[in-house]
C-alpha positions in Angstrom: 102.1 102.5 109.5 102.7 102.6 113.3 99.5 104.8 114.4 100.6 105.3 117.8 103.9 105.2 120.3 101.1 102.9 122.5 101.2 100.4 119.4 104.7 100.3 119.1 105.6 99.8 123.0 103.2 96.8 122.6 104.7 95.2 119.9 107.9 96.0 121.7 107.2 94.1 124.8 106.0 91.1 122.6 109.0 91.2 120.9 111.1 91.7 125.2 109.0 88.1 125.8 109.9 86.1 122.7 113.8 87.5 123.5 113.3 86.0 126.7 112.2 82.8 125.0 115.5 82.1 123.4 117.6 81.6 126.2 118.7 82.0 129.8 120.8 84.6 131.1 120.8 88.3 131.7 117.6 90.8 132.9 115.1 87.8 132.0 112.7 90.8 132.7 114.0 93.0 130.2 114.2 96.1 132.9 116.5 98.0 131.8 119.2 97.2 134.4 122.9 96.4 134.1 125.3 93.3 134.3 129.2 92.6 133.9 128.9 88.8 134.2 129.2 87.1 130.8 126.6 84.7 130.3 124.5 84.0 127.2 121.8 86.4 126.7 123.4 88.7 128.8 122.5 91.2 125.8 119.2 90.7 125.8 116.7 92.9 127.6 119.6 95.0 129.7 122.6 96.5 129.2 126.0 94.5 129.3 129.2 95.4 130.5 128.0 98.9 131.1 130.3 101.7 131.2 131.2 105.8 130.5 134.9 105.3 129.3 135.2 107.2 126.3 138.5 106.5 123.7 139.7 103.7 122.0 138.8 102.5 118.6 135.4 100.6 118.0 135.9 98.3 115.1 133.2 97.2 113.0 132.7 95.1 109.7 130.6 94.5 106.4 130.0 91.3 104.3 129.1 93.6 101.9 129.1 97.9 100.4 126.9 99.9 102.3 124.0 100.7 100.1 124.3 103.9 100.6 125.4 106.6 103.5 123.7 109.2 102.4 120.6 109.7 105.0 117.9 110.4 102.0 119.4 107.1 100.0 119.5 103.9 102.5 117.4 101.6 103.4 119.3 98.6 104.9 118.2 98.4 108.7 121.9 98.2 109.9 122.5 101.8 107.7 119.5 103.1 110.1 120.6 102.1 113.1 124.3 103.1 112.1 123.5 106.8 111.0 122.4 107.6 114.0 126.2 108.2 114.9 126.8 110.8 112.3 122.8 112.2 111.5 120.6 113.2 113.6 116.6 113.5 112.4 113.6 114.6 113.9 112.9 112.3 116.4 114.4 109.0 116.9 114.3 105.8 118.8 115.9 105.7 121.9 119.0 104.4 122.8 117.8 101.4 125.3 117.4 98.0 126.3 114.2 96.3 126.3 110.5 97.5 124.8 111.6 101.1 126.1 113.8 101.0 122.6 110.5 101.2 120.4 109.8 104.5 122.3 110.4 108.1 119.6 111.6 110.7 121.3 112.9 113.7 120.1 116.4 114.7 118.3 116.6 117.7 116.1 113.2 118.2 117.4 112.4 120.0 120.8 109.2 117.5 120.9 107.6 114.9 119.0 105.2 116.6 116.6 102.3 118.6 117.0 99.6 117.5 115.1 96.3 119.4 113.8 93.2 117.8 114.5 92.8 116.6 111.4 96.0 114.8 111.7 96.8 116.1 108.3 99.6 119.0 109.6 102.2 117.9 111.8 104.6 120.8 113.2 108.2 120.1 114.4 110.6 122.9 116.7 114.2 122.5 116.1 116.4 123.2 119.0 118.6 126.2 119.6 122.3 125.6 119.0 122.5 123.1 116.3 125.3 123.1 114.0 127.0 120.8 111.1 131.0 119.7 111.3 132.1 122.6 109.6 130.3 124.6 112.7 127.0 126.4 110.6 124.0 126.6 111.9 121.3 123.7 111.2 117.9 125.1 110.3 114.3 124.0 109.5 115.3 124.6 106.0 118.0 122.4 105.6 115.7 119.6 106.9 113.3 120.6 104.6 115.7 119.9 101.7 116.7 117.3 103.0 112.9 115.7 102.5 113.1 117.1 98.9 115.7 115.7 97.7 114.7 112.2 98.9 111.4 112.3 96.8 113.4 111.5 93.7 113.9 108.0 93.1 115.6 108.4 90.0 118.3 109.8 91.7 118.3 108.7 95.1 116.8 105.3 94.7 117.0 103.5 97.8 114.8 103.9 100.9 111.5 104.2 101.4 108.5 105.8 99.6 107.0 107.0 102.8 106.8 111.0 101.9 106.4 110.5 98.3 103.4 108.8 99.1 102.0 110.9 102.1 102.9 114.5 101.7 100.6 116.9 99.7 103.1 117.2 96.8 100.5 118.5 93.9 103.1 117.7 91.5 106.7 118.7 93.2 109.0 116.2 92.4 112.3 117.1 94.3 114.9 120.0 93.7 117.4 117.9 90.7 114.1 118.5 88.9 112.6 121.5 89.6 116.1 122.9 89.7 115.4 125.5 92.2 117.3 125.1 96.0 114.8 127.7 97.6 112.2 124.7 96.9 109.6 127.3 96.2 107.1 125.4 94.9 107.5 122.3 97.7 104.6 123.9 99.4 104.0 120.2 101.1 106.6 121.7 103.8 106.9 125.3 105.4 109.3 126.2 107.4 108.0 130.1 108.6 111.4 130.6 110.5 114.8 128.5 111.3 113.3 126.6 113.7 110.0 125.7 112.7 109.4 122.9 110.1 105.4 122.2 108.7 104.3 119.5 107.0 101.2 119.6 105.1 99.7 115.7 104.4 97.3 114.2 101.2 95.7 112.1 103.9 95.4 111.5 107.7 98.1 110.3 109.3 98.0 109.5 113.4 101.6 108.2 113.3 103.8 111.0 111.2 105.9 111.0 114.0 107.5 107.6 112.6 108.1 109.2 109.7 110.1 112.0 111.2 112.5 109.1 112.6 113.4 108.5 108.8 117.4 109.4 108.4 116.0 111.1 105.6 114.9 114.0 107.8 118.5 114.5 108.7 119.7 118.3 107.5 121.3 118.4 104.1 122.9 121.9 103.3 121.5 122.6 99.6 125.0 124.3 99.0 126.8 120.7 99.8 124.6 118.8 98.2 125.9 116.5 95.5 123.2 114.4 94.3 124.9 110.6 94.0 128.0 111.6 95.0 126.6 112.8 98.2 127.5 109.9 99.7 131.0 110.3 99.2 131.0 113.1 101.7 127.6 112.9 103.9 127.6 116.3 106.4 127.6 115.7 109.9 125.1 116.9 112.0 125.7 114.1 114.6 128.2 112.9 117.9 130.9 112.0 114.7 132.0 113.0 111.3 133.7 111.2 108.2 137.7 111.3 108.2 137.9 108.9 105.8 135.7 107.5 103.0 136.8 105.1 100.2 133.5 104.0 98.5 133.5 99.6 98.6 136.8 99.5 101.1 136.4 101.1 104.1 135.7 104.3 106.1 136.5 106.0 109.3 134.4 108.2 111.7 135.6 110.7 114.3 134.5 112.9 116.8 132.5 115.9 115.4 134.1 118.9 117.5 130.6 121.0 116.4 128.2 118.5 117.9 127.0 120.0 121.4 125.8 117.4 123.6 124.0 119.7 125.5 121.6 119.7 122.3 121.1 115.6 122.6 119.3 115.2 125.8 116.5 112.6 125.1 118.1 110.0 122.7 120.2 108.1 125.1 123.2 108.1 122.7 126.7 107.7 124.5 129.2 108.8 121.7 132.2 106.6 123.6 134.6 105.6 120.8 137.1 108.2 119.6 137.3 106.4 116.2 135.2 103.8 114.5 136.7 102.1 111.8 134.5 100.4 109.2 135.9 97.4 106.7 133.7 96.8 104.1 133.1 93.8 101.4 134.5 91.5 104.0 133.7 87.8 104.0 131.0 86.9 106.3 133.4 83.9 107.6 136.6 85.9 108.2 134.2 88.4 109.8 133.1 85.8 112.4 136.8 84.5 112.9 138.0 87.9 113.6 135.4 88.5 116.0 136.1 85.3 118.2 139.7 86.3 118.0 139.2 89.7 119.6 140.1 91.5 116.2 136.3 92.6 115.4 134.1 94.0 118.3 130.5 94.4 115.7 129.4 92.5 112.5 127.7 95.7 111.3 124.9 93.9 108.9 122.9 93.0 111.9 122.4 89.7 110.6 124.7 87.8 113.4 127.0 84.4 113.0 126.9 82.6 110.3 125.2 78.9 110.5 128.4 77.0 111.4 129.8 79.8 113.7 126.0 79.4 115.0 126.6 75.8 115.9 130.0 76.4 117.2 129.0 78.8 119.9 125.9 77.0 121.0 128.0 74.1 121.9 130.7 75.4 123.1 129.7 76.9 127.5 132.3 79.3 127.0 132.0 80.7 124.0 128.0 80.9 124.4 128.6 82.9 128.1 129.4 86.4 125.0 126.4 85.3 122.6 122.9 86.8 122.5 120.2 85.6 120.6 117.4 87.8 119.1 114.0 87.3 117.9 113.4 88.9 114.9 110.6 91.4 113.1 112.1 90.1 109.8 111.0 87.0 107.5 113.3 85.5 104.8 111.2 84.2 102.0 111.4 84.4 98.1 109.2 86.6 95.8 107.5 85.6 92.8 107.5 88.0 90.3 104.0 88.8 88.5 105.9 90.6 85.5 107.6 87.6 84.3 105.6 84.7 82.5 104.1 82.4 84.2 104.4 84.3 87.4 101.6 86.3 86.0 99.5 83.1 86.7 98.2 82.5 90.5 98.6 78.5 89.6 101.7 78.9 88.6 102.8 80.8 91.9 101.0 78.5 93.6 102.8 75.3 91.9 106.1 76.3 93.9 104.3 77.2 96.8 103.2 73.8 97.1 106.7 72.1 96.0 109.5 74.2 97.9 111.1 72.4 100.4 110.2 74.3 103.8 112.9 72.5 105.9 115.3 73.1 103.1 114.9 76.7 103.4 115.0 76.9 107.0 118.5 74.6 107.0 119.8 77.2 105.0 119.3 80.0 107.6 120.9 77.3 110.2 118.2 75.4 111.3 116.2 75.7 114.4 118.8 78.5 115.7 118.0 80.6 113.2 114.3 81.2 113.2 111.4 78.6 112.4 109.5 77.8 109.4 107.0 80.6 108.4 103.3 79.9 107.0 102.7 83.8 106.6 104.8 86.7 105.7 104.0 88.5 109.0 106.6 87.9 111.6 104.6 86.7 115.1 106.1 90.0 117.4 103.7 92.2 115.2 100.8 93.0 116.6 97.7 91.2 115.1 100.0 88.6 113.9 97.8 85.5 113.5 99.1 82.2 111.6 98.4 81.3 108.0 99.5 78.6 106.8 97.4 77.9 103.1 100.1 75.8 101.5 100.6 73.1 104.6 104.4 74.5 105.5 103.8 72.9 109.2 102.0 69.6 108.4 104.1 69.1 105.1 107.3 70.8 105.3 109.1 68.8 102.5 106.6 70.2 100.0 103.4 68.5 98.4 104.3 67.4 94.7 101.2 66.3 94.1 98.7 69.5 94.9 102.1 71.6 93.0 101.5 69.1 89.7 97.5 70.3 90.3 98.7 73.4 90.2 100.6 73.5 87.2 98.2 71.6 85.1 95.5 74.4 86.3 98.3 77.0 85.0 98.9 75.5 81.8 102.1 74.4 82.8 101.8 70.5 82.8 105.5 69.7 82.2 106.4 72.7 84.2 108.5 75.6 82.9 112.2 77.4 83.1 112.9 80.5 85.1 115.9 82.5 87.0 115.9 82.7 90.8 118.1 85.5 91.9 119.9 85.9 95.1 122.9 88.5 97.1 125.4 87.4 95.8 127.1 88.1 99.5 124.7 85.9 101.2 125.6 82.7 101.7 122.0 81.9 103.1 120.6 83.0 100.3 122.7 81.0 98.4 122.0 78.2 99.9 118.3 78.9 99.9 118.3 79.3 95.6 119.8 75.7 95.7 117.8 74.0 97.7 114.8 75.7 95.8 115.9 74.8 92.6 116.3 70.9 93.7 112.8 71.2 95.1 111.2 72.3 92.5 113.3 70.5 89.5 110.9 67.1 91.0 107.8 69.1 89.2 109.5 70.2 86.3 110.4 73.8 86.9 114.0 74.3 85.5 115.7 76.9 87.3 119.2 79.2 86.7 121.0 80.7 89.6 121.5 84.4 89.6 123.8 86.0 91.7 123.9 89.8 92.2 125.7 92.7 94.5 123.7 93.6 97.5 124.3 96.9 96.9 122.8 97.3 93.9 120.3 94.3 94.6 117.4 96.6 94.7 118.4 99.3 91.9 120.1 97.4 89.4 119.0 94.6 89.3 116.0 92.3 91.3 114.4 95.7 92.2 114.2 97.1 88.6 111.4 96.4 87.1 113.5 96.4 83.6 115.9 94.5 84.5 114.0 91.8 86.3 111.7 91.2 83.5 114.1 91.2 80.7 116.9 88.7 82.6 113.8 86.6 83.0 114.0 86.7 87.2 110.9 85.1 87.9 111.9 84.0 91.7 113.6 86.5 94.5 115.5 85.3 97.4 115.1 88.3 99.7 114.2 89.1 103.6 111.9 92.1 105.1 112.5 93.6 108.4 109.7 95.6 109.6 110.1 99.5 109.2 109.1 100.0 112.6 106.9 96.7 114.5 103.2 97.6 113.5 101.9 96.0 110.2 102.0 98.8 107.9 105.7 99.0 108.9 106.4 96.0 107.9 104.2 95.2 104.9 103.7 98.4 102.9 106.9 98.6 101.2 106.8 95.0 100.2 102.7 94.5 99.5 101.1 98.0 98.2 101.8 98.6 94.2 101.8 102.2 94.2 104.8 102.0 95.8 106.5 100.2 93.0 109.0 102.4 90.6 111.6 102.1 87.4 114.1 101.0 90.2 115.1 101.1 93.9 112.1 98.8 94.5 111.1 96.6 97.7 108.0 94.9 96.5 108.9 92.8 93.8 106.0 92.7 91.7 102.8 92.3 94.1 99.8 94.3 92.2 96.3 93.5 93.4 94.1 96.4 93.7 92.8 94.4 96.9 95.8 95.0 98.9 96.2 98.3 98.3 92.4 99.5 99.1 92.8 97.0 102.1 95.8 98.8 103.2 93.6 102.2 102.8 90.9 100.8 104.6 93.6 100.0 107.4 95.0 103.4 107.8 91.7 105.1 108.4 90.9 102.7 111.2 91.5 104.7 114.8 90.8 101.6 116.8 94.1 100.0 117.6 92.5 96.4 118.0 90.6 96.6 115.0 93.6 97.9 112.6 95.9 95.0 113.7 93.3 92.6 112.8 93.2 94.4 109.1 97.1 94.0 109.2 96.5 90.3 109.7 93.8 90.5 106.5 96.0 91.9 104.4 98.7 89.1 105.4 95.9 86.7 104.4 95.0 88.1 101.0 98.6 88.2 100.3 99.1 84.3 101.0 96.1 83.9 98.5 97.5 86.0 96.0 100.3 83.5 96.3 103.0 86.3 95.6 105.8 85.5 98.2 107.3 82.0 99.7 107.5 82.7 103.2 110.6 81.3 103.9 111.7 81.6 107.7 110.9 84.3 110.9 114.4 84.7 111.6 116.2 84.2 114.7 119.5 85.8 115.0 123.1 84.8 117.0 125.1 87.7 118.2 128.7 87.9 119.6 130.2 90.6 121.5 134.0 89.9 122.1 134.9 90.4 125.8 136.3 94.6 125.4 132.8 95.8 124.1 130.9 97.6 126.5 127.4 99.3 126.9 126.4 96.1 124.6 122.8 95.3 124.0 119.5 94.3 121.9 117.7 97.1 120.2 114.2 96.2 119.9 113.5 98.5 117.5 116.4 97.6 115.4 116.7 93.8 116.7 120.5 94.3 116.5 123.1 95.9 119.0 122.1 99.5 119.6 125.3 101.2 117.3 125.3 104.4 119.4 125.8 103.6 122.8 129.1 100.9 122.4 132.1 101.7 123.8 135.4 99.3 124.3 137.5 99.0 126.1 141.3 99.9 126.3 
């Protein structure tokens, strides 16, 4: 994980000069300032259209459900970034242009946490004065239930496994199952009085604090707590509350009259909107239209224009003038899955390594304006990143049928073999990636089915349960990773360690070497910075060897911000527009 605030402003300022890259227009410095002249990138690196107008209605839109808005139960980046308007957690990032975004500072918290020397205990102070919509205090306890409850991933199964795997648990395994709200026996956290949280760690851990930035740190009254339907109603303890909330439609936020501003002096948030109005399950192309039409002010997925709203806006001077184009910590490739015959065969996974059609895969993400083709699975703005490129994706980016026929014959699999490749059903990239795979590797004899599935559930119903996935026979994964936070252990734990891997709710699709997981040990105790990038880098290495993931593309994503949004720009800890700062307006 991020070790340090020192390694995370780094890779933030690599990630302000590949932003600066992309484009002219705006702070081409990244400093922080201010502009009100359209011009492309004016996003990027400063703050556009800046005002402190509050009112008006912010309007915002899904291709897809939410996959979940319970703070202990998401794990979408947008849903991160998003919550921040309604939870508030330990610490958080701040609200600001440029690297300073990848800075933590404090939220619930007084200050970032105090560690012991050990690095083993970290201790957090709430502030005074903190209080949920219905006006009752917040206290360390609530927080510590909060934690709790996220530890089961039978119940809540999305999000990350992050305190499951680091807190000293000795067996407690949430409250649904100890059935006891006083959490007794969760003596992993302490909370000695209403203000005072303490959590007690299995093993060192330098950068905890990135852990308190989780939205499942956000206070959860035990009394209001509803398990899955929790999410139905989620408790504010942020700048706005839920007035509305029909699950898969659409959902409305408001102003919290309980939420003190007085108690919010570090995160930068502006709380400008009287309203924001959410649509969900809305196509990704009438999404686009309505935002050139001045109908939409925020695609809320975070994953910009589509391809041929892409093209349209980079030709077009006076459309381009409201566009901003971000670099992204977040790779699009395809996982092979070692649970389903032949996968379980390194040849095999290497066959399709060999045959997919890199140039294919990048056209499906738009082409040169939406990333580049990737060797590795480690996207370059992370520190350590170094290129490795094992299966010639730059010097033969229409695939090598011959080495992939050498590889199936060392598999066994002269004549090739049938499989699934699943996909988000919502995503039209991925879509377009599946059938562009599947011709690609038809030419060596792999016969391929198309499997479309709900985003929502993508991860617990179906390509992340280990059930499912091996008994519908899905041997291939379209997917995409966004770093955690931009270090290497934020971006490749959830997606390379095995002991992360559960019945459902799962991110790594079916990576299990023993290697990688002692490597990543091996990583975690390093202190010096330099050193522990490099490991990062290893890891990426053995992973390419292992031959368990297709990187696809590193992404590069298209923004639009319609004329009436204000306060508008680049998160580099989120690599989308910073949700809690917008205004319009009226």
């Amino acid at each position: 994980m991020r070790k340090t605030r020192v390694t995370a402003v780094a890779a933030g300022a690599a990630l302000a000069l590949a932003l600066s890259a992309c484009g002219s227009g705006g702070d081409k410095d990244g400093d922080g300032g201010s502009t009100s002249e359209p011009a492309f990138n004016a996003g990027v690196g400063h703050v556009y259209n800046p005002s402190d107008t509050k009112g008006g209605t912010l309007k915002m839109a899904n291709d897809a459900d939410w996959d979940s808005l319970d703070g202990g139960d998401m794990y979408y980046g947008y849903g991160w970034n998003f919550s921040r308007l309604y939870l508030r957690s330990l610490v958080t990032f701040k609200s600001a242009p440029g690297a300073e975004a990848n800075q933590l500072v404090p939220d619930l918290a007084e200050s970032l946490g105090k560690a012991s020397s050990d690095a083993k205990t970290w201790t957090y102070k709430l502030r005074k004065g903190l209080k949920y919509e219905d006006g009752t205090p917040i206290t360390s306890k609530d927080v510590k239930y909060a934690v709790a409850r996220s530890l089961d991933k039978d119940i809540l199964v999305n999000g990350p496994t992050y305190f499951g795997d680091f807190l000293d648990l000795q067996g407690y395994a949430g409250p649904y199952k100890d059935h006891d709200l006083t959490m007794a026996n969760f003596k992993a956290v302490e909370t000695p009085d209403d203000q005072t949280i303490v959590f007690h760690l299995a093993k060192p851990f330098a950068g905890f604090d990135y852990l308190a930035m989780l939205p499942a740190t956000a206070p959860v009254p035990p009394a209001k707590d509803t398990g899955t339907k929790y999410k139905e109603h989620v408790v504010s303890s942020g700048p706005y509350m839920f007035k509305t909330n029909e699950l898969g439609k659409t959902f409305t936020l408001v102003r919290n009259p309980n939420f003190d501003p007085k108690t919010d002096p570090d995160t930068g948030r502006k709380s400008l909107p009287d309203e924001i109005d959410v649509d969900l399950n809305v196509n990704q192309a009438d999404i686009d239209k309505r935002l050139l039409n001045g109908d939409l002010d925020v695609a809320v997925s975070g994953l910009g224009v589509t391809a041929e709203t892409r093209a349209q806006l980079v030709n077009d001077p006076n459309q381009k003038k409201f566009a901003d184009t971000s670099a992204q910590a977040r790779t699009w490739f395809t996982a092979m899955n070692s649970d389903v015959a032949p996968f379980d065969n390194e040849h095999c996974r290497k066959a399709v390594m060999y045959a997919a059609d890199k140039e294919g895969y990048l056209r499906a993400y738009g082409g040169a304006n939406g990333g580049e083709i990737a060797t590795n699975m480690m996207p370059k703005m992370i520190p350590g990143w170094k290129q490795i490129d094992l299966y010639e994706a730059k010097s033969k980016p229409n695939g090598d049928i011959d080495k992939a026929k050498q590889e199936l014959k060392a598999c066994g699999k002269p004549d090739g073999f049938s499989t699934n490749i699943s996909y988000r059903a919502e995503r039209d990239a991925e879509k377009a990636t599946a059938e562009a795979l599947q011709q690609s590797l038809d030419k060596i004899g792999i016969k391929t089915e198309l499997k479309a599935y709900p985003q929502t559930d993508y991860g617990k119903l179906y390509a992340g349960n280990v059930d499912f996935s091996k008994n519908n026979g899905l041997g291939l994964k379209v997917y995409g990773w966004g770093a955690d936070w931009n270090e290497g252990f934020g971006f490749l734990s959830q997606i390379v360690d095995s002991r992360v891997i559960r019945a459902a709710g799962n991110t790594n699709f079916g990576v299990k070497d023993p290697k990688i997981d002692q490597m990543l040990d091996n990583a975690l105790a390093e202190l010096d910075e330099g050193k522990r990038n490099a490991l990062w880098a290893d890891i990426d290495e053995q992973t390419m060897k292992d031959a368990y993931y297709l990187p696809g593309v590193w992404a590069k994503t298209l923004f639009y911000r319609p004329e009436r949004l204000t306060n508008v720009f680049i998160s580099d800890a989120y690599n989308m527009y910073d949700y809690t700062t917008l205004g319009v307006q009226k």
